[in-house]
ZAMARGU-4260 file (C-alpha; in steps of 0.2 Angstrom, whole numbers, plus 5000, padded with zeros to 4 digits):
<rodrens>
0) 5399/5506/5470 | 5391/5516/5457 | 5387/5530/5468 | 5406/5532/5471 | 5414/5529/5455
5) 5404/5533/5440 | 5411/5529/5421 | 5407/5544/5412 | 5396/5537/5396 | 5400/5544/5381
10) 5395/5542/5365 | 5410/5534/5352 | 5416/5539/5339 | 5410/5533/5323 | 5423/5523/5314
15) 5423/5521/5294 | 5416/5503/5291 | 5431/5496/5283 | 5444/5506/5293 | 5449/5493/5304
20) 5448/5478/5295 | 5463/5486/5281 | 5474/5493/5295 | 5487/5482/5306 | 5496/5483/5318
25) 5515/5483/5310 | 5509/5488/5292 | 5521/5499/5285 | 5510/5517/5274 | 5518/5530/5264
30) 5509/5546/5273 | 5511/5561/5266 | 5520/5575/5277 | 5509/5593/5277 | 5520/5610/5280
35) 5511/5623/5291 | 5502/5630/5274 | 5492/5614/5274 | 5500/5609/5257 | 5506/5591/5257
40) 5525/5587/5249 | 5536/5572/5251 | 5527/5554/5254 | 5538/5544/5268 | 5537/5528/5275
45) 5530/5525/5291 | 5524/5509/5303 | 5508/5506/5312 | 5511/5506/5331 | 5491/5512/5340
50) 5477/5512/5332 | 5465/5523/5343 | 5445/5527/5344 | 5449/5539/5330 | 5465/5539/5325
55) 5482/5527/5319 | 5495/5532/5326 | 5512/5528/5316 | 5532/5527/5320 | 5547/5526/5312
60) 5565/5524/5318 | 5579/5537/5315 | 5596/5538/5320 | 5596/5544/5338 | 5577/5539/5344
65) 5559/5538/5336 | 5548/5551/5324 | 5531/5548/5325 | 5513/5555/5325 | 5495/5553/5326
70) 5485/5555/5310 | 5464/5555/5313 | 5454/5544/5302 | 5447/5559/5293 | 5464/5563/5286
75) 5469/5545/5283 | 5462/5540/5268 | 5470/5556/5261 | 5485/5556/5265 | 5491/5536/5266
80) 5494/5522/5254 | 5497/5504/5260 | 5515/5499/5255 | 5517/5480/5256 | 5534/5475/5249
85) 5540/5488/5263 | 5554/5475/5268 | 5559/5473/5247 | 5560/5492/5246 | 5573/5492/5264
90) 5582/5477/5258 | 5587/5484/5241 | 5590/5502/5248 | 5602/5491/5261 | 5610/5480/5249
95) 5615/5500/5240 | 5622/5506/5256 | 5632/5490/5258 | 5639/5492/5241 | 5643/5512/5242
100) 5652/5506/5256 | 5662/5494/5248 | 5665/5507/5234 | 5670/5521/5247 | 5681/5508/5256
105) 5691/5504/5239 | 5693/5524/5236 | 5699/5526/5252 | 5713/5513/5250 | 5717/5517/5232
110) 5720/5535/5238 | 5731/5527/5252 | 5739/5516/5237 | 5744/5534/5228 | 5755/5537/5243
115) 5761/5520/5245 | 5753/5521/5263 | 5745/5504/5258 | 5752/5491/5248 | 5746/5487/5233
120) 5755/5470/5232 | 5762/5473/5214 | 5779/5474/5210 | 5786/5491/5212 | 5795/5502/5200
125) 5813/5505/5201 | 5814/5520/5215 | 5827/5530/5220 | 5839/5520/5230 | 5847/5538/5238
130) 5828/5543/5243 | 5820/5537/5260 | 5803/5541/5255 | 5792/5526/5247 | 5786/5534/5234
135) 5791/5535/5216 | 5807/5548/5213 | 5800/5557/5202 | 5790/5564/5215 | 5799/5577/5225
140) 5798/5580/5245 | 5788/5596/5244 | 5776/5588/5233 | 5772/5571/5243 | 5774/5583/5259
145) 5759/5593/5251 | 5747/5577/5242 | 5750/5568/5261 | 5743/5585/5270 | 5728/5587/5260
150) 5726/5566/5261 | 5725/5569/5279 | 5714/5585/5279 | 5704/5581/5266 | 5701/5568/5256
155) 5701/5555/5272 | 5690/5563/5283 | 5677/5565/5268 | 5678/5549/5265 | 5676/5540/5281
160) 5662/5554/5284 | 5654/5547/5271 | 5658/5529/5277 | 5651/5535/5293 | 5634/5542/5287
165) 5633/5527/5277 | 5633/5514/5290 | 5624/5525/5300 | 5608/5524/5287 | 5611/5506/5286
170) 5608/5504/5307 | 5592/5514/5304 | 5586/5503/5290 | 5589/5487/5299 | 5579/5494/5315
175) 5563/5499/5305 | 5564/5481/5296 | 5561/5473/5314 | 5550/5488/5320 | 5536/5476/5314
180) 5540/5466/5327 | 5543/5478/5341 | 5527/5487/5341 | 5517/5470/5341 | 5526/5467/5356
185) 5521/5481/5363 | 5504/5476/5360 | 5510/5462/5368 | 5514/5471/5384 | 5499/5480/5385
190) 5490/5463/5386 | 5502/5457/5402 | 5498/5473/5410 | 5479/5470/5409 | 5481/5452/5417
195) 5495/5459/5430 | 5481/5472/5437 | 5469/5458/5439 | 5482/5446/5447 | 5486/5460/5457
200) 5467/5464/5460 | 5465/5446/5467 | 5479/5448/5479 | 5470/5462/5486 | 5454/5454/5488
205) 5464/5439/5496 | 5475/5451/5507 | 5489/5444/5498 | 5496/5463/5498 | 5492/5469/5517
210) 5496/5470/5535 | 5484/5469/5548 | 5489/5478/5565 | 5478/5479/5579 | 5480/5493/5592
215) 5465/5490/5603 | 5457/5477/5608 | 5438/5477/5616 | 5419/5477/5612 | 5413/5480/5593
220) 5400/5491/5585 | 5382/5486/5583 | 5379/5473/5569 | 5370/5486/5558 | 5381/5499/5562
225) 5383/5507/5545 | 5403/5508/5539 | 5408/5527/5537 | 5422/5530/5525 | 5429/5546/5526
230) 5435/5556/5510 | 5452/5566/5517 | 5468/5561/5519 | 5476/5565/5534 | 5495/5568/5539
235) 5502/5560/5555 | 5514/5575/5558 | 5501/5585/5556 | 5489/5580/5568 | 5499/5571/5581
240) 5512/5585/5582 | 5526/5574/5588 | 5544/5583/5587 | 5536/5598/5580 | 5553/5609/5586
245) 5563/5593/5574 | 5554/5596/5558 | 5537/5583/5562 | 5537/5563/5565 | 5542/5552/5551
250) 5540/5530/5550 | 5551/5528/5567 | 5535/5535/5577 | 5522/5523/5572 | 5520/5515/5588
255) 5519/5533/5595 | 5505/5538/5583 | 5495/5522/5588 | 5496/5526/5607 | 5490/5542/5603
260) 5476/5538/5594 | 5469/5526/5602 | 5465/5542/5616 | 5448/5545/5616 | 5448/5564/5613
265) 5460/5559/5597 | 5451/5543/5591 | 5432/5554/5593 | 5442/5568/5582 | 5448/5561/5570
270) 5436/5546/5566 | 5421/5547/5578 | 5409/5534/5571 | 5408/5516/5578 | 5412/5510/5561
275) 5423/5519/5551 | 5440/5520/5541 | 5450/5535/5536 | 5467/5536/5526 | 5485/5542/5534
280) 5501/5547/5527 | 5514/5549/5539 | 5521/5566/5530 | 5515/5579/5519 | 5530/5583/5514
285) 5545/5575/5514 | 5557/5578/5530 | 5572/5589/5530 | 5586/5578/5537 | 5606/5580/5537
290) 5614/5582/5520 | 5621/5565/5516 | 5641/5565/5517 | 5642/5550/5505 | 5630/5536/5493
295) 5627/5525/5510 | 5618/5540/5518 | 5612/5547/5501 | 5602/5529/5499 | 5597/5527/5516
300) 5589/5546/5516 | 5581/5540/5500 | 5573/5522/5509 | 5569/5536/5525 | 5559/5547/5513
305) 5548/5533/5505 | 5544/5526/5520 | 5538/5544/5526 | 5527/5543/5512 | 5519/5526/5515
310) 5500/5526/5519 | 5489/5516/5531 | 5470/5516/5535 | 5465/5518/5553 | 5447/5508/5556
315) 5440/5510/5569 | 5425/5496/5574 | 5418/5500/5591 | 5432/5500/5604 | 5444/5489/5591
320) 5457/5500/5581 | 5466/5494/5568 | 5478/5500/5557 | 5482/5492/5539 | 5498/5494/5528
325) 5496/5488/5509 | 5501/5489/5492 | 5488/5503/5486 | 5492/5521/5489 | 5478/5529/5495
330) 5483/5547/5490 | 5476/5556/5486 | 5459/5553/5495 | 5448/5538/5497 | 5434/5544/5487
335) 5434/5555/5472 | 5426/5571/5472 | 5409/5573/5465 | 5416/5580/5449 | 5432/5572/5448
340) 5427/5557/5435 | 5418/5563/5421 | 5416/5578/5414 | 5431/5586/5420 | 5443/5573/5415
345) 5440/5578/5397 | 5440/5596/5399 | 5460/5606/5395 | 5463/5621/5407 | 5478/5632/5402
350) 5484/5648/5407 | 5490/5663/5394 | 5495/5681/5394 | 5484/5692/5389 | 5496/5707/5384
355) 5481/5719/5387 | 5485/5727/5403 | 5499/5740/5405 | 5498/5740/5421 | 5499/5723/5422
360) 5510/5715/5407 | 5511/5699/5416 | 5493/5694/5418 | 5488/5678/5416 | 5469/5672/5414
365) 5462/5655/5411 | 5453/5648/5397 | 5446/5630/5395 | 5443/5620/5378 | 5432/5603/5379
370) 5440/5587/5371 | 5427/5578/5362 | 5424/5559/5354 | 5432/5565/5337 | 5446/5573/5347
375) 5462/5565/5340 | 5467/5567/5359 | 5451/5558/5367 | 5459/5542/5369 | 5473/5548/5380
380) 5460/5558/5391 | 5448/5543/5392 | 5463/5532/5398 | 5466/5546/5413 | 5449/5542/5416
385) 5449/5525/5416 | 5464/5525/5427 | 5459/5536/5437 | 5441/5525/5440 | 5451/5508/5445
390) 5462/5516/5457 | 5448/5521/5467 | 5439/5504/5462 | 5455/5494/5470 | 5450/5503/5485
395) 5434/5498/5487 | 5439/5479/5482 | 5451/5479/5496 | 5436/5485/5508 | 5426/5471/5503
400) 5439/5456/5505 | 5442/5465/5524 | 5421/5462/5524 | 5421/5445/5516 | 5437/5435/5524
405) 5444/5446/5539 | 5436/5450/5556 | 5439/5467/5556 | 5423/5474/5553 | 5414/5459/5565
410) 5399/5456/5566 | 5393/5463/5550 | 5378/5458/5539 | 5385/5450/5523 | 5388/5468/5511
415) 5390/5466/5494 | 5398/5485/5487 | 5394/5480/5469 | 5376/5481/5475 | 5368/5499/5476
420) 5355/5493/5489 | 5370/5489/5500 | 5380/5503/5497 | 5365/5515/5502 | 5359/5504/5516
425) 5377/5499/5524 | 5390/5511/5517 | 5391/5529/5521 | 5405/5541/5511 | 5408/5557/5521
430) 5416/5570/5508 | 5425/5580/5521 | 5437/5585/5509 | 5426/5594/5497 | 5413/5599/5509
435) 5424/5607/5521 | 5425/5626/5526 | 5437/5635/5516 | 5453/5644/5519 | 5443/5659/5508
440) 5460/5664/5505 | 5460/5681/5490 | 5473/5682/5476 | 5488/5692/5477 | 5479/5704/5466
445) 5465/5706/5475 | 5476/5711/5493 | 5487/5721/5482 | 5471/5731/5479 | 5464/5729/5497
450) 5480/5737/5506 | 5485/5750/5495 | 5466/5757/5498 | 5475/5759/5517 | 5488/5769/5511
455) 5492/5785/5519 | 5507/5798/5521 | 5521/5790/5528 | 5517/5772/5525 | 5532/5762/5517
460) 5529/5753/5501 | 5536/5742/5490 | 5538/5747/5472 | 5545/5740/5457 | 5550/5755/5444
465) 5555/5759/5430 | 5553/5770/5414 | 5541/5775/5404 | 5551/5765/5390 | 5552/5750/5398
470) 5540/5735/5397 | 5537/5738/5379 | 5538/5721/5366 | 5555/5718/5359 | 5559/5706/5347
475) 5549/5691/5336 | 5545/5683/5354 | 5535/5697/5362 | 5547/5694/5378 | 5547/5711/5388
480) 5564/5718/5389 | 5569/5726/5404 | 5585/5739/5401 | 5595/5736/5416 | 5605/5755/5411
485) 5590/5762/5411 | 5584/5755/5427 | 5598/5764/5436 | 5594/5779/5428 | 5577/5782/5437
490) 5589/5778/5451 | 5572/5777/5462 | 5572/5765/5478 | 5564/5749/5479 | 5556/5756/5497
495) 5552/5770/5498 | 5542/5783/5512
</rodrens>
């Protein structure tokens, strides 16, 4: 196996020797934050959640969501210092919230008191018996018109703003006490995904998670015939062309596509070895059907388009054909291109402007950047990697249980693909995906250039003008600003002769 998957080796990081043994998981550090001069300022509490090849990463809740970052090991002992009465310091500053609210509360109803809005269960002063407003009469009309207005305006929505905020800080506070907890469980998690990929690896070895159906039936390959697995992944609208005037086949024609393949000018085609397997989806794309009218048909297109985008393998083993529905998805190919685990996986590729050609204020070029074992983002490349690797592992497991417990490959001499004596002796890979001819298809610049060295008086051509004015940099953000006003000044036709 590998020969088809190889785990890039790399050599790791070296971590400080004490590094680890300080830092938990759920330990709470005051890390200093670094403005964009690189000058560090306030000091502000934040939890452990990762704690990568190079880096600890650290979280801490807010009102709507989580703030967290990445600090690498080389800035940590810098830039944090271990708090461990954390929960002493978020208790006290809660038990302050709590009391400010009690103290903002006791405002609010002492200025409702002033108005008599509230009781204040004490026996009142002689009032004015003439008067139908409770207050005191020595207040007039005008005046408890005007204090009522600027209660209702001013002094209450301050106050329950502040009453708001308050309890809003308190919410937080008591989120980042049981944070602790929470990023231990995810931990946690991580640990029950580990064993949920190898339960599900067993189920694949055992054929817990497939369906065997046999087309053909008749005489099998030669014992030694050596089992051919072919790298592309193949379309069944695409080859078949069934209802090509209707937008392609979908999942309703499988038994169509299986008496079609089973031909002997298809079968020799598309997988022409006595022993083989290749990889079908029934649609590239997904098909166009009828605009649902309503959630019924919205759920049933939905169901229609996922089964569209199941994929099978086809084995072939002599005159026996078979076709095999399981849990993996086999896009994108069956084996990985030659340079498609390793080096590549930790290398960055990212388009830019240049802003150097007038001609050409759009142009774009490429540039490439290498993420290394001291690269704080190395960990999350290596895990694309490693993903990346047991996806195209879990193929191969499932081809040995169809050796070990089946009898689709029948008779076979007993093939162990964790051997690389068997996989040279008894496996071929053809890599018809990357070793095919190309479509050698040019860039739009490049045509651009090719025709207009065609052109000649009275050809027709499509042009984009404007003025000389136009195209320039406007602004802080470099955009290019196209004056519509001015366009319509040049007045000059998009086709022209």
């Amino acid at each position: 196996m590998s020969q088809l998957v190889i785990l890039n080796k790399t050599q790791q990081y070296q971590k400080p020797d004490d590094l680890i043994d300080r830092v938990k998981i759920g330990q709470w550090y005051w890390c200093k934050d670094v403005d964009c001069y690189g000058e560090k300022h306030n000091q502000i509490l934040f939890c452990v959640d990762e704690i990568g090849s190079n880096f600890i990463g650290f979280v801490r809740k807010n009102k709507d969501s989580s703030w967290g970052f990445q600090l690498h090991f080389d800035e940590f002992m810098e830039r944090c210092a271990l708090e461990e009465n954390w929960k002493v310091i978020f208790q006290k500053r809660a038990s302050e919230i709590q009391e400010l609210i009690k103290e903002k509360i006791k405002e609010l109803i002492k200025e409702g008191q002033k108005l008599s809005l509230i009781s204040n269960n004490q026996s009142p002063e002689k009032s004015n018996i003439n008067s139908l407003l409770p207050v005191i009469s020595n207040k007039t009309p005008e005046k408890y018109k005007q204090d009522l207005i600027i209660f209702k305006e001013n002094k209450m929505p301050a106050i329950q703003k502040e009453i708001e905020e308050l309890s809003i800080e308190y919410a937080v506070i008591t989120k980042n006490i049981a944070l602790p907890d929470l990023v231990r469980l995810e931990t946690i998690k991580e640990a029950l995904k580990t064993v949920e990929d190898r339960i599900f690896t067993v189920e694949l070895y055992c054929g817990l998670q497939e369906t065997v159906h046999q087309i053909t039936d008749g005489e099998p390959a030669k014992i030694n015939e050596p089992i051919c697995i072919r790298q592309q992944l193949l379309f069944m609208d695409e080859e078949t062309l069934f209802d090509y005037n209707d937008g392609g086949m979908d999942f309703k024609k499988l038994e169509d596509f299986d008496n079609w393949i089973v031909k002997s000018e298809n079968l020799n085609r598309i997988l022409p070895e006595q022993k083989g397997i290749v990889a079908f989806r029934i649609r590239r794309y997904k098909k166009d059907y009828d605009s649902p009218s309503n959630l019924i048909e919205a759920w049933v297109q939905i169901h229609k388009d996922a089964y569209n985008m199941e994929t099978y393998l086809l084995i072939r083993n002599g005159d026996k054909v078979f076709r095999i529905a399981s849990a993996i998805d086999f896009t994108p190919r069956l084996v990985p291109f030659k340079d498609e685990i390793g080096e590549k996986q930790f290398t960055i590729v990212d388009e830019y402007y240049t802003h150097d050609n007038s001609e050409d204020p759009f142009e774009r070029k490429q540039r490439t950047e290498k993420v290394t074992v001291d690269d704080i983002r190395y960990d999350k490349h290596a895990k694309k990697q490693s993903d990346l690797i047991k996806k195209y592992n879990r193929i191969f497991i499932f081809i040995q249980g169809l050796l070990d417990r089946s009898q689709v490959f029948h008779p076979h001499l007993g093939i162990k693909l964790s051997s690389d004596d068997h996989m040279n002796k008894y496996l071929k890979c053809i890599r018809d995906e990357e070793t095919g001819l190309t479509n050698k298809t040019i860039t739009w610049k490049e045509y651009r250039d090719q025709i207009n060295k065609t052109l000649r008086t009275g050809n027709l051509v499509w042009s984009n003008w404007h003025s000389d004015k136009l195209g320039r940099y406007s602004g802080h953000n470099a955009r290019i600003i196209y004056n519509q006003w001015e366009y319509e000044i040049v007045n000059r036709p998009k086709v022209c002769k």
